[in-house]
C-alpha positions in Angstrom: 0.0 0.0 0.0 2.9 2.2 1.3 4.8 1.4 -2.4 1.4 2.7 -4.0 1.1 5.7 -2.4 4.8 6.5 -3.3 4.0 5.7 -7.4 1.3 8.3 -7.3 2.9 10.7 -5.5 5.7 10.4 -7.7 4.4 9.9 -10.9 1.5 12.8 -9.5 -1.2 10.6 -10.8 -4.4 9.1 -9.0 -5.4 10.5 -5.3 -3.2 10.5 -2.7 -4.2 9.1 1.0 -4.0 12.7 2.3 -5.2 12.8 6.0 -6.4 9.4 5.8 -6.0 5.8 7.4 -6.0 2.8 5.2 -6.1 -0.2 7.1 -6.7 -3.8 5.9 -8.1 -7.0 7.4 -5.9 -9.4 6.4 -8.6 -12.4 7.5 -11.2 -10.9 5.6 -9.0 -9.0 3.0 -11.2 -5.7 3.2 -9.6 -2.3 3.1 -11.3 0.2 5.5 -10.7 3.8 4.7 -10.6 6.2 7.8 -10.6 9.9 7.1 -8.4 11.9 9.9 -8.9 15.9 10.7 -5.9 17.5 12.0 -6.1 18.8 16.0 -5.7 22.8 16.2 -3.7 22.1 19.4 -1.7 19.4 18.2 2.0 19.6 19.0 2.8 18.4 15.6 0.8 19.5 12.9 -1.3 22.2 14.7 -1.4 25.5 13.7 1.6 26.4 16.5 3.6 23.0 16.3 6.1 22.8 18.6 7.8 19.4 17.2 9.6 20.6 13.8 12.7 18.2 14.1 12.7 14.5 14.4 15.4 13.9 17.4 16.8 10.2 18.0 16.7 9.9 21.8 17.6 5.4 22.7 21.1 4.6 22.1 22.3 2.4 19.1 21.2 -1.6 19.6 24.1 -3.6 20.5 23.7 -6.3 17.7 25.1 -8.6 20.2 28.5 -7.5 20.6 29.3 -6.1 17.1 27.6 -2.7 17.0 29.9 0.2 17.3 28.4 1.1 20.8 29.3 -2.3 22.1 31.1 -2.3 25.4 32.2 -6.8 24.8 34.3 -8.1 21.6 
């Protein structure tokens, strides 16, 4: 779905999933299409957002000794 989205916006062809969830029941296999409204308040997307960077805060993963924050062999 993800890969989709990416050809239209891309190619700017079809309808993009602007504020809007598509989910899928994979037992039934039926798409549900969920339209989302943007909070006036919210810290992200609101009309005052507060969040503008995207900040890393957990240390690197180990990967079990080999990572390059790896305290053993």
């Amino acid at each position: 779905m993800f890969a989709a989205e990416v050809l239209k916006y891309l190619t700017g062809t079809g309808r993009l999933l602007t504020d809007c969830l598509l989910t899928l029941d994979a037992l039934t296999m039926e798409f549900r299409k969920t339209t989302l409204s943007r909070r006036d308040d919210c810290a992200v997307c609101g009309s005052r957002p507060s969040v503008t960077t995207l900040a890393i805060t957990e240390p690197e993963t180990c990967l079990m000794g080999r990572g390059p924050l790896s305290s053993h062999g």
